[in-house]
N, C-alpha and C positions, 0 to 999 in steps of 0.2 A: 044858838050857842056856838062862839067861835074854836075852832080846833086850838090845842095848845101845841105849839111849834117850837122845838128846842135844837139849837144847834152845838152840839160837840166839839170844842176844840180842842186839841191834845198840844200842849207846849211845852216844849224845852229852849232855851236861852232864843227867846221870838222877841224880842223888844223893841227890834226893829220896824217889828208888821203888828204886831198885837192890839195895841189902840186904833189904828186905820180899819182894820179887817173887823172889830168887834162895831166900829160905828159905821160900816158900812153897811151888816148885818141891820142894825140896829131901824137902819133910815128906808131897810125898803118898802117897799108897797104894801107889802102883805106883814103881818106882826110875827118874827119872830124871835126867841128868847135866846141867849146865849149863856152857852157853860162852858169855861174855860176849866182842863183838866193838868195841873201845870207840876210838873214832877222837881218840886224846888229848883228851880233856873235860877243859877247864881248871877243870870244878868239883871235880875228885876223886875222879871217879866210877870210875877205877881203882883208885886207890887203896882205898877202901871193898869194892870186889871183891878186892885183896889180902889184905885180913884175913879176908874167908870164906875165902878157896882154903888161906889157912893153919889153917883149923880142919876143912876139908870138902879135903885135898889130892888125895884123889882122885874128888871129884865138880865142884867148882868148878873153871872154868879159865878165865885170861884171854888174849887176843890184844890188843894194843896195837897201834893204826895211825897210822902219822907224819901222812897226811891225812883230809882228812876227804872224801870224795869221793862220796857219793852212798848211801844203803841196800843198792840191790844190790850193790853193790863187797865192802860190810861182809858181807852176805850171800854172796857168793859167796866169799870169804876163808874163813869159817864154814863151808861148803858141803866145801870142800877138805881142810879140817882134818879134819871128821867122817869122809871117805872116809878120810885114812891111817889114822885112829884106831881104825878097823874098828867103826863103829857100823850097827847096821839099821835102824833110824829117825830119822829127823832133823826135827827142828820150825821152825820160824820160831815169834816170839811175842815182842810190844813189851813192854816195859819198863814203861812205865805203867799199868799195871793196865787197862787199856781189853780186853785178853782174860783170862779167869778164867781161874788155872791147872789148877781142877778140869777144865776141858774137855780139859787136856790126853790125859785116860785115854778120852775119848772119840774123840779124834782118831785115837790110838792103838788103839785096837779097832777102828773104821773099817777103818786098812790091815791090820790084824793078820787080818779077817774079811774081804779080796779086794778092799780097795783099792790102787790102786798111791798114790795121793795120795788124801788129804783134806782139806778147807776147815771154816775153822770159818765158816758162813755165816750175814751178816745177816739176807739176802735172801732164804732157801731158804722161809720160809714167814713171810711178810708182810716187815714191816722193822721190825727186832729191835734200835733201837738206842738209848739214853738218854744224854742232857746234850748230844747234839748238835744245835748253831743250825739250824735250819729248811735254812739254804743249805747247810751239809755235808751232810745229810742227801739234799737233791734232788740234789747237785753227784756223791756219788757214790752212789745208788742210777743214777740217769739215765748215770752213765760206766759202770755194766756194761751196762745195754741197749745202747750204744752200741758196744760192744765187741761181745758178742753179735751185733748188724745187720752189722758191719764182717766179723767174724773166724769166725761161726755156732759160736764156741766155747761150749757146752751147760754153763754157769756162771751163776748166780744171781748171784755174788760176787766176779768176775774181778779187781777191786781189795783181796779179803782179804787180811792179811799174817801168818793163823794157821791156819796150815797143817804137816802131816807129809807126809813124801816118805819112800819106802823107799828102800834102799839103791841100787836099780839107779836107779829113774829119776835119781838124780842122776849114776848111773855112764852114762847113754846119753844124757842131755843134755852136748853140747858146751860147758860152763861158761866157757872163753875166749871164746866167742864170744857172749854173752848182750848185747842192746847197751845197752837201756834201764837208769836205773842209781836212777831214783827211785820212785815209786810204780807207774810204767809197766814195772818187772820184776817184780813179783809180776803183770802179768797173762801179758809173754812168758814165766815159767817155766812158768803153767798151758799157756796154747798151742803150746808148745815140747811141754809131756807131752800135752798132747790130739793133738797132730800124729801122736804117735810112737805111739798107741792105745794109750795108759795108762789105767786104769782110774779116771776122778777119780768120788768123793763129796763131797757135802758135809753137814756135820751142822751143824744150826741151832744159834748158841750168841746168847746177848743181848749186844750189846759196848757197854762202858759207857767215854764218854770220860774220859778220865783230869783229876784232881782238883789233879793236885800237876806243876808242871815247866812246858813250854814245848813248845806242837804244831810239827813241821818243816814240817808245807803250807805249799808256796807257789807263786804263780803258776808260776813255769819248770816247777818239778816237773807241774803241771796241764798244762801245754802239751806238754812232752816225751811224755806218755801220749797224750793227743791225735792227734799226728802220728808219734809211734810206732806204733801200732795200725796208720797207714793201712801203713806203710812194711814194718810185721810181716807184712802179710798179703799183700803186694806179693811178700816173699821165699819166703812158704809157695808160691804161685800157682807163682814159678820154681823150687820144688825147695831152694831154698838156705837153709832154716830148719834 
């Protein structure tokens, strides 16, 4: 029996990369399924996911969200879905081309071979990244050190947002309760599953910023990660992570 392989996209106004990136997904080697999680894009960017899911009905699939409220939220909506839908792997992985989807067979053998999670990592061996200004660059290599000092979470990459999660750890992380909801939950899901002695790796991949569309950075989201971290590790300390 073949494992079911679900990939997570989280979009907002992507119209530009949405069809390339879902059939790129679609063609590799290994089978895996696609859910596009798309918080009403007044570009069309559902709509354009429409017409694959009508030619790919049972690999393509869309979620439509009335708001637009944060990554994680999108994320965790996609998170939930996977669980009834009985899949054993589950990915996160942006829209923009900034992660190759080839990686994704990497990721995938990672937990297939005694990972509980996997990270597709900048940072695992130098810093692996192109098109990015100098300041994004420092702003998040220097937020995983930071994270690391704070949290002693044993992540090169605590900010990556291309990762697989097997089936359980999203079944034994408490998913209502995740609080961080912008870039600062891709670090509470890893320290959430480090807490619970999950087995994270990470595989070095090169991420390349994307060429076509509109980056979501922005200060709040920076700051939220920030002073989430301290408040994350303040809960681990009481037991209540």
């Amino acid at each position: 029996m073949s494992d079911k392989k679900l990939v997570i996209i989280p979009t907002y106004n992507e119209k530009e990369n949405i069809k390339d990136i879902i059939l790129c997904v679609l063609n590799l080697e290994k089978s895996f399924d696609v859910l596009v999680v798309d918080d009403s894009s007044p570009d069309g960017t559902g709509n354009l996911v429409k017409e694959l899911k009508g030619l790919y009905p049972n690999r393509v699939f869309l979620e439509e969200r009335e708001e637009k409220n944060g990554l994680g939220r999108a994320y965790i909506h996609g998170f939930k879905w996977a669980l009834t839908h009985e899949y054993d792997y589950i990915f996160e992985m942006d829209a923009d081309f900034s992660h190759n989807p080839t990686d994704l067979i990497r990721l995938y053998e990672a937990c297939k071979n005694g990972a509980d999670m996997s990270i597709g990592s900048r940072y695992s061996q130098g810093v692996n990244v192109v098109n990015w200004p100098m300041n994004r660059v420092l702003l998040s290599f220097f937020a995983s050190k930071y994270v690391r000092f704070i949290t002693g979470l044993p992540v090169h990459d605590s900010t990556a947002g291309f990762v697989c999660f097997t089936r359980k750890v999203l079944e034994t992380i408490p998913l209502d309760k995740v609080k961080l909801v912008g870039y600062g939950f891709q670090i509470e899901m890893k320290f959430r599953a480090y807490c619970r002695n999950f087995k994270i790796v990470e595989v070095p991949i090169i991420f390349t910023d994307r060429t076509r569309g509109e980056s979501k950075m922005s200060g709040a989201i920076i700051s939220e990660a920030v002073f989430g971290v301290i408040k994350m590790k303040i809960m681990a300390l009481r037991g209540k992570l």
